[in-house]
PDB file of N, CA, C and O in Angstrom, chain B, residues numbered from 101:
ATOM      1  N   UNK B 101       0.862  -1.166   0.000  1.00  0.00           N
ATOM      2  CA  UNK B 101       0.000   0.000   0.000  1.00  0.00           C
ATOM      3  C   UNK B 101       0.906   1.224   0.000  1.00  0.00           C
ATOM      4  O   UNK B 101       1.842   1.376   0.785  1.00  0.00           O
ATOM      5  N   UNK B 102       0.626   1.888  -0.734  1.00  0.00           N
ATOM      6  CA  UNK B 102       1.019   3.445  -0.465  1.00  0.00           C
ATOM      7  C   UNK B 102       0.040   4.533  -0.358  1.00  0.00           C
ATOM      8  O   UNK B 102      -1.000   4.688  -0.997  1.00  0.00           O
ATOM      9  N   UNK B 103       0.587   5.302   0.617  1.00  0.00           N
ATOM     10  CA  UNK B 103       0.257   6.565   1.384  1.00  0.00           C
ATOM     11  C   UNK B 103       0.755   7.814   0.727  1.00  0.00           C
ATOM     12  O   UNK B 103       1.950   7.804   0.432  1.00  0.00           O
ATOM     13  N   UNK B 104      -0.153   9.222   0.355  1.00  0.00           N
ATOM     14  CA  UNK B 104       0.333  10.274   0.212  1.00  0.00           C
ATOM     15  C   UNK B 104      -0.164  11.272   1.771  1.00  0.00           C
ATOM     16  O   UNK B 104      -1.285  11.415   2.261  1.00  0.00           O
ATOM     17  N   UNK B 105       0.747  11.647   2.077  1.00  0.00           N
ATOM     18  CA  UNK B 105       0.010  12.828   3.098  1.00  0.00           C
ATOM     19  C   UNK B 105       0.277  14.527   2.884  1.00  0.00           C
ATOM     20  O   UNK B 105       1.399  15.030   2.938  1.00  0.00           O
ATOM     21  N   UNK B 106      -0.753  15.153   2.678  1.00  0.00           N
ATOM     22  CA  UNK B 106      -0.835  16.248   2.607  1.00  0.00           C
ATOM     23  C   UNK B 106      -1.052  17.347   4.090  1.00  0.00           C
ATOM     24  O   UNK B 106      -2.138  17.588   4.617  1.00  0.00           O
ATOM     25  N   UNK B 107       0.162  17.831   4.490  1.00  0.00           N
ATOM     26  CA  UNK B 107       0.349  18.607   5.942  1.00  0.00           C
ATOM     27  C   UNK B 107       0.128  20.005   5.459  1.00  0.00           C
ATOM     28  O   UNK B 107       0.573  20.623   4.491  1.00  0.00           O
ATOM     29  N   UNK B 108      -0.692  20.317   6.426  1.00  0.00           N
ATOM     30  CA  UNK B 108      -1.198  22.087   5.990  1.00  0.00           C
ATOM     31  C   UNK B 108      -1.352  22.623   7.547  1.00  0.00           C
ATOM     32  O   UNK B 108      -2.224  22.932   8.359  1.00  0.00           O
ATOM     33  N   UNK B 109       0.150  22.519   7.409  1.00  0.00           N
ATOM     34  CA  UNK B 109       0.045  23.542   8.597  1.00  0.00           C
ATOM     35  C   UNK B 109       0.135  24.829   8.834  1.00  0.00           C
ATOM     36  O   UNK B 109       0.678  25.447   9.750  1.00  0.00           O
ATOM     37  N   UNK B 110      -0.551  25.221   7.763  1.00  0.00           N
ATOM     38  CA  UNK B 110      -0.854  26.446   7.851  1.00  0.00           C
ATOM     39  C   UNK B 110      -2.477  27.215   8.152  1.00  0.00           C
ATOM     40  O   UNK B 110      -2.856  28.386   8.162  1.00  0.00           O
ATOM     41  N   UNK B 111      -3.104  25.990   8.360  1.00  0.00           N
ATOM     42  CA  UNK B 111      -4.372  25.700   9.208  1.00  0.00           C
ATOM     43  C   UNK B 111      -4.490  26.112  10.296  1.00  0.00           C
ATOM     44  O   UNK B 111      -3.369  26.425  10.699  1.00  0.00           O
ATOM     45  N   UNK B 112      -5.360  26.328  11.152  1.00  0.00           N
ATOM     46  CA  UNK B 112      -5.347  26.653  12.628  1.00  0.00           C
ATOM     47  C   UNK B 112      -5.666  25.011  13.066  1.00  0.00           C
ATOM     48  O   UNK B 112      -5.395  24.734  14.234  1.00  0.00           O
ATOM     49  N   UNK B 113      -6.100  24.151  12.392  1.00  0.00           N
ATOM     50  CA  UNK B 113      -6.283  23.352  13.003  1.00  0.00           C
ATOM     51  C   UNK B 113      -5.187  22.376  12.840  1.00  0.00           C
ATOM     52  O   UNK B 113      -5.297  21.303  13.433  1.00  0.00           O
ATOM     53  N   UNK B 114      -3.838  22.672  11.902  1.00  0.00           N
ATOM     54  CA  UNK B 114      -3.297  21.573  11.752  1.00  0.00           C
ATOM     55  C   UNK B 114      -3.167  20.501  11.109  1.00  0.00           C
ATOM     56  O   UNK B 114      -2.350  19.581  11.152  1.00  0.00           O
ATOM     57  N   UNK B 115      -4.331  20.783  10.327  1.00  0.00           N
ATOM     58  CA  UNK B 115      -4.810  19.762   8.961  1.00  0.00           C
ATOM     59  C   UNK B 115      -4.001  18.240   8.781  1.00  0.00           C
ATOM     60  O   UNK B 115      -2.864  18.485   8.379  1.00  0.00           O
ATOM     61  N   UNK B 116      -4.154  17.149   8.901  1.00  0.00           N
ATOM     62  CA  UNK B 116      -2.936  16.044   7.895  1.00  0.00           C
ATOM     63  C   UNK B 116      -4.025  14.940   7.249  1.00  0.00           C
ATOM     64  O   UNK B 116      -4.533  13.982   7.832  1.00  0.00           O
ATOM     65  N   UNK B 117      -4.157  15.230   6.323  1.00  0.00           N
ATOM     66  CA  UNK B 117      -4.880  14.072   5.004  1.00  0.00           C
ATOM     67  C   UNK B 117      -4.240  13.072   4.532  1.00  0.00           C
ATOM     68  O   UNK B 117      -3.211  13.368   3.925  1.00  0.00           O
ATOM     69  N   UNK B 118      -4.501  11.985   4.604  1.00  0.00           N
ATOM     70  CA  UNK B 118      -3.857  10.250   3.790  1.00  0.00           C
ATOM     71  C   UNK B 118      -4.904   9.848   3.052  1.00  0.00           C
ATOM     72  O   UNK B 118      -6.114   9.746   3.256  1.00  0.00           O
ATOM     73  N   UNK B 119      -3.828   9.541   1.706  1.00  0.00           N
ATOM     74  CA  UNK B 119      -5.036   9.263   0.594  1.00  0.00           C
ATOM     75  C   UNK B 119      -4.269   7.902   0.896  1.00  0.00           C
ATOM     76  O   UNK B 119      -3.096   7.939   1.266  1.00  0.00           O
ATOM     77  N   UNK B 120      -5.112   6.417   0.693  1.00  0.00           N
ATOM     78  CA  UNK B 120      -4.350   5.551   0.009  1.00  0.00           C
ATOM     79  C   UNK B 120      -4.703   4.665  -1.529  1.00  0.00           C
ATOM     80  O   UNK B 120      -5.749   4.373  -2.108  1.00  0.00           O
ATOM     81  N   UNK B 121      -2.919   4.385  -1.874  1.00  0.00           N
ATOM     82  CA  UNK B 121      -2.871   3.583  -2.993  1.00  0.00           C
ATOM     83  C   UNK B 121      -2.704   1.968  -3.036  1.00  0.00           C
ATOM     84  O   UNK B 121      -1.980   1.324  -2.276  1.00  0.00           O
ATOM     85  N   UNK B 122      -3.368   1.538  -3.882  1.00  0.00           N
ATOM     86  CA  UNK B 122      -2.998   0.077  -4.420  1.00  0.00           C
ATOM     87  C   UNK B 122      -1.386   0.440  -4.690  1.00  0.00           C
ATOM     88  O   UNK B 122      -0.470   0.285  -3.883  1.00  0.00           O
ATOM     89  N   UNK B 123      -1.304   0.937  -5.977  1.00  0.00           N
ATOM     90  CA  UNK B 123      -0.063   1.041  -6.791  1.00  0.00           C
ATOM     91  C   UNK B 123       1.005   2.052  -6.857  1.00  0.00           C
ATOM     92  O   UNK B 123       0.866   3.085  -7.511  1.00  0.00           O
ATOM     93  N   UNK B 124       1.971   1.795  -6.251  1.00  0.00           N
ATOM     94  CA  UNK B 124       2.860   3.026  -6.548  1.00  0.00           C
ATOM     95  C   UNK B 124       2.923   3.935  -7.661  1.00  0.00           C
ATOM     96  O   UNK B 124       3.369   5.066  -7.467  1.00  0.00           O
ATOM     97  N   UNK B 125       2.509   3.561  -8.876  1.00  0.00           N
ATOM     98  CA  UNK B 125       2.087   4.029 -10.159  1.00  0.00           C
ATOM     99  C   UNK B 125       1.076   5.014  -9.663  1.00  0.00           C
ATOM    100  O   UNK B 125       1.600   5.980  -9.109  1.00  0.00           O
ATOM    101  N   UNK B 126       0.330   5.024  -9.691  1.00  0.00           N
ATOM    102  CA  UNK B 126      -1.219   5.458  -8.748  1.00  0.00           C
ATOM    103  C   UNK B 126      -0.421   6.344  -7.805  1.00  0.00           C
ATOM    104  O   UNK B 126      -0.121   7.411  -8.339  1.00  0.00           O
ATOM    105  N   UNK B 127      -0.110   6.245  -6.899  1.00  0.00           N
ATOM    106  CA  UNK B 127       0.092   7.306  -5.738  1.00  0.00           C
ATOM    107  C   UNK B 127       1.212   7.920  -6.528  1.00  0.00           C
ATOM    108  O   UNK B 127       1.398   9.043  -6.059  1.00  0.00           O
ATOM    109  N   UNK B 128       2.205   7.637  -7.717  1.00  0.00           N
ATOM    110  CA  UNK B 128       3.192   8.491  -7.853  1.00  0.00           C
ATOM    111  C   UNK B 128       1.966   9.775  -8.980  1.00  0.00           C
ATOM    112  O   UNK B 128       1.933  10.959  -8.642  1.00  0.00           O
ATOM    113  N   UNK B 129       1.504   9.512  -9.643  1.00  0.00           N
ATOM    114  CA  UNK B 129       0.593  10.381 -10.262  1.00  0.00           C
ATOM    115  C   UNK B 129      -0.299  10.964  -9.703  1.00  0.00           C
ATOM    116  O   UNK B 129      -0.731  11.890 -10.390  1.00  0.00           O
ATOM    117  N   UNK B 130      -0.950  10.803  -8.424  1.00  0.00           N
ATOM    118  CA  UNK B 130      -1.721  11.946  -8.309  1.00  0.00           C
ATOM    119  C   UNK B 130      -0.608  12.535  -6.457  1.00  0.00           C
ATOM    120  O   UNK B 130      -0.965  13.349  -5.605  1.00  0.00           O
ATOM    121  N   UNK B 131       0.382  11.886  -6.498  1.00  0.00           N
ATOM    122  CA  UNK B 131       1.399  13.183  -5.633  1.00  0.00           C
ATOM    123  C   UNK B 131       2.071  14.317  -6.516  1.00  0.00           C
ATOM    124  O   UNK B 131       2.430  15.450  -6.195  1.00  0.00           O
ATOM    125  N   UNK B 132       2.114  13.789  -7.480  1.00  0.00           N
ATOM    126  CA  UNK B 132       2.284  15.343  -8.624  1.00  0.00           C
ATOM    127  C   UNK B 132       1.557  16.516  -8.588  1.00  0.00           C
ATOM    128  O   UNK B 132       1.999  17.658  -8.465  1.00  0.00           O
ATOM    129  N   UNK B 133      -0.272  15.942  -8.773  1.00  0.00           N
ATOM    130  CA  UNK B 133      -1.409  16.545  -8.709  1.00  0.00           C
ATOM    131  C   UNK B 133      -1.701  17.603  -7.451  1.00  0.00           C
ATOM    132  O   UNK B 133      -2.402  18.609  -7.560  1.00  0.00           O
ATOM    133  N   UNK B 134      -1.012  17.165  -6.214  1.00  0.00           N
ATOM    134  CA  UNK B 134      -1.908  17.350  -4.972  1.00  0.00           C
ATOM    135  C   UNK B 134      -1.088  18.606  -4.361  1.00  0.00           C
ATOM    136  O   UNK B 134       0.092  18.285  -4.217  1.00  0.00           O
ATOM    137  N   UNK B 135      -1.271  19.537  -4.078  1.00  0.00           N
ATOM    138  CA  UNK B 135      -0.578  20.921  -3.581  1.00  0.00           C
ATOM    139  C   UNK B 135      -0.279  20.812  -2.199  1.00  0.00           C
ATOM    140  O   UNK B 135      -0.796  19.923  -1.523  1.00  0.00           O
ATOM    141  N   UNK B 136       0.735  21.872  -1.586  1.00  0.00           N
ATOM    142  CA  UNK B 136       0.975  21.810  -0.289  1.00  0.00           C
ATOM    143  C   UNK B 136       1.899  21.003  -0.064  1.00  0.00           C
ATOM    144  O   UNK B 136       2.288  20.305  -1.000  1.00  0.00           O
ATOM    145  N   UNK B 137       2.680  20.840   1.618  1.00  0.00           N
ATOM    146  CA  UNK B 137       3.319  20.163   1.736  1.00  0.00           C
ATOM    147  C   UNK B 137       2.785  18.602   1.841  1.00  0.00           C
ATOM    148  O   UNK B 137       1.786  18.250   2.469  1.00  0.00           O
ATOM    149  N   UNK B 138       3.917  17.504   0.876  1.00  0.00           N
ATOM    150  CA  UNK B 138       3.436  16.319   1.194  1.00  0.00           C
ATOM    151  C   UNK B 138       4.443  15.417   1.559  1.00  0.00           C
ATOM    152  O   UNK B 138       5.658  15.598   1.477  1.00  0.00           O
ATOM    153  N   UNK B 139       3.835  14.416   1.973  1.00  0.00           N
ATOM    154  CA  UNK B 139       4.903  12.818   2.363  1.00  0.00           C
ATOM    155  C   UNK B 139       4.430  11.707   1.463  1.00  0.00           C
ATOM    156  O   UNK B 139       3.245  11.429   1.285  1.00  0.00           O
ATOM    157  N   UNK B 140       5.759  10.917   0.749  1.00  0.00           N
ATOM    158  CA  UNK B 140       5.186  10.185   0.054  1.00  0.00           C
ATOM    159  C   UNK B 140       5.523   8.508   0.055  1.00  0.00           C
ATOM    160  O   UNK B 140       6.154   8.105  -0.923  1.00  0.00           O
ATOM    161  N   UNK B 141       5.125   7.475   1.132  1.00  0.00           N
ATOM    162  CA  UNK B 141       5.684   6.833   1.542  1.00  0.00           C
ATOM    163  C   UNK B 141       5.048   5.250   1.171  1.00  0.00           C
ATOM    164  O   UNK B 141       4.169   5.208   0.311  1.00  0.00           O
ATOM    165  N   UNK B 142       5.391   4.263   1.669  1.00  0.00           N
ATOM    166  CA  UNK B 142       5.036   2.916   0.991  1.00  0.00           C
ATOM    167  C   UNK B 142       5.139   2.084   2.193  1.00  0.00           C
ATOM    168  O   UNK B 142       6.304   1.810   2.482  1.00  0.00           O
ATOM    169  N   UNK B 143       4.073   1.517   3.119  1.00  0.00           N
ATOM    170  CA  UNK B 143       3.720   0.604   4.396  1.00  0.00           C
ATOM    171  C   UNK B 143       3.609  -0.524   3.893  1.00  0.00           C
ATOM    172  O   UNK B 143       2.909  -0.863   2.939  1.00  0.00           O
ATOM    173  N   UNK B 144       4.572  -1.370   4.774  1.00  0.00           N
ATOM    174  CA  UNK B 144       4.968  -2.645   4.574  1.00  0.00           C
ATOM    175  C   UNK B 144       4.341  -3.337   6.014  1.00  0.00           C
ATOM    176  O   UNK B 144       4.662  -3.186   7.192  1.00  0.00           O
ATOM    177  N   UNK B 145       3.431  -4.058   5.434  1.00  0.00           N
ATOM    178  CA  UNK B 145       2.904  -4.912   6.848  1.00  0.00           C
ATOM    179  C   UNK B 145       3.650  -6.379   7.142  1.00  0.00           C
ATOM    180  O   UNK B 145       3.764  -7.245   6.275  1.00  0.00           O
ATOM    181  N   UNK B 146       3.955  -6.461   7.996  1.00  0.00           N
ATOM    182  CA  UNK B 146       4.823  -7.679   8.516  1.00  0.00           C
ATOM    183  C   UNK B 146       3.952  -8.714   9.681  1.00  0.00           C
ATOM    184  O   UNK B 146       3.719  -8.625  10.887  1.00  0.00           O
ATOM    185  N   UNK B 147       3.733  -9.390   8.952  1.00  0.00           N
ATOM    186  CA  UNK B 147       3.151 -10.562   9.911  1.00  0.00           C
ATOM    187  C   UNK B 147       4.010 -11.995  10.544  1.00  0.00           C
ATOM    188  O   UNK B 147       4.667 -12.831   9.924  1.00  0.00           O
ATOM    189  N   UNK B 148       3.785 -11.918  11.633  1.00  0.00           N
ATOM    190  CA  UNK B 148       4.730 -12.957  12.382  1.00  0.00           C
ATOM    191  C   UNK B 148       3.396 -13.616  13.323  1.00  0.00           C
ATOM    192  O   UNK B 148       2.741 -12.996  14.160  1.00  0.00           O
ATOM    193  N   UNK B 149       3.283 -14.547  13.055  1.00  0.00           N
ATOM    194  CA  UNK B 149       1.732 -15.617  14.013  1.00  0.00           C
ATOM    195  C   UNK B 149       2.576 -15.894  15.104  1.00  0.00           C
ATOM    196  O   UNK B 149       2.069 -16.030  16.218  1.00  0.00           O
ATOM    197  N   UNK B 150       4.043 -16.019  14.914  1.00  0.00           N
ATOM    198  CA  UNK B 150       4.892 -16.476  16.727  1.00  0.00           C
ATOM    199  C   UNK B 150       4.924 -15.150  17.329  1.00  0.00           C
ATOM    200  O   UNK B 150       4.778 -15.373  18.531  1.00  0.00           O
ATOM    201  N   UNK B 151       5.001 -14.254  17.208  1.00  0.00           N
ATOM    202  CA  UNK B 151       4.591 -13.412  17.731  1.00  0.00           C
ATOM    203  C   UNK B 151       3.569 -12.211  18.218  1.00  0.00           C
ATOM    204  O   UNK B 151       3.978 -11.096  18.543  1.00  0.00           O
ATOM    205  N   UNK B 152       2.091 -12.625  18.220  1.00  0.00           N
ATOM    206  CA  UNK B 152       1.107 -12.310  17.951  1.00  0.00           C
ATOM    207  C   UNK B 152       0.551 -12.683  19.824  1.00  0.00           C
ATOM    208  O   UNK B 152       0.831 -13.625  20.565  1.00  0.00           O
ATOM    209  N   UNK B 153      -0.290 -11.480  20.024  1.00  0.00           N
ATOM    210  CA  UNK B 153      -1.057 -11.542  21.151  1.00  0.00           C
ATOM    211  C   UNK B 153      -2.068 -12.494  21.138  1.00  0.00           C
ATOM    212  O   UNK B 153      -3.056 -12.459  20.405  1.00  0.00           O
ATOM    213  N   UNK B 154      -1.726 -13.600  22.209  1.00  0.00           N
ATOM    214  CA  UNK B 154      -3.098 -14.346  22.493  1.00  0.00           C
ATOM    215  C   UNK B 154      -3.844 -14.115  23.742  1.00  0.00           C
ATOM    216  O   UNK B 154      -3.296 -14.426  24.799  1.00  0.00           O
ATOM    217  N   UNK B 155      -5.137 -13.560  23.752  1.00  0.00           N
ATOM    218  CA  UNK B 155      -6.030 -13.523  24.672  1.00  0.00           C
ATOM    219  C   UNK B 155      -6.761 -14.724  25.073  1.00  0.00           C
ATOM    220  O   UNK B 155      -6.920 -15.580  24.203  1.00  0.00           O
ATOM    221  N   UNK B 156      -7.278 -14.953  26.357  1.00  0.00           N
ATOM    222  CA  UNK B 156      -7.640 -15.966  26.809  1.00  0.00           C
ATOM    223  C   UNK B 156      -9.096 -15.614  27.592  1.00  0.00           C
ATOM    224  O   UNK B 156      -9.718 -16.505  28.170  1.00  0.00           O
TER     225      UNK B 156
END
């Protein structure tokens, strides 16, 4: 998955927006599009079942 975030801190409130992408293709074309300051990053989920919380 990839993430664009758009920070507008020039808000009173502080603004931070995440669009997400399927495709890096996809998020690299519309982070071109999108104004303001942005972050343009790619979340890698890591799954480990031996290490996973078991509740009882």
């Amino acid at each position: 998955m990839w993430v664009v975030t758009i920070i507008n801190a020039y808000s009173r409130e502080n603004n931070l927006i995440m669009f997400e992408f399927k495709t890096e293709r996809e998020a690299k074309e519309n982070f071109i599009k999108l104004q303001n300051q942005k972050v343009f990053s790619e979340i890698i989920y890591a799954y480990n079942p031996a290490t996973t919380l078991a509740v009882k």
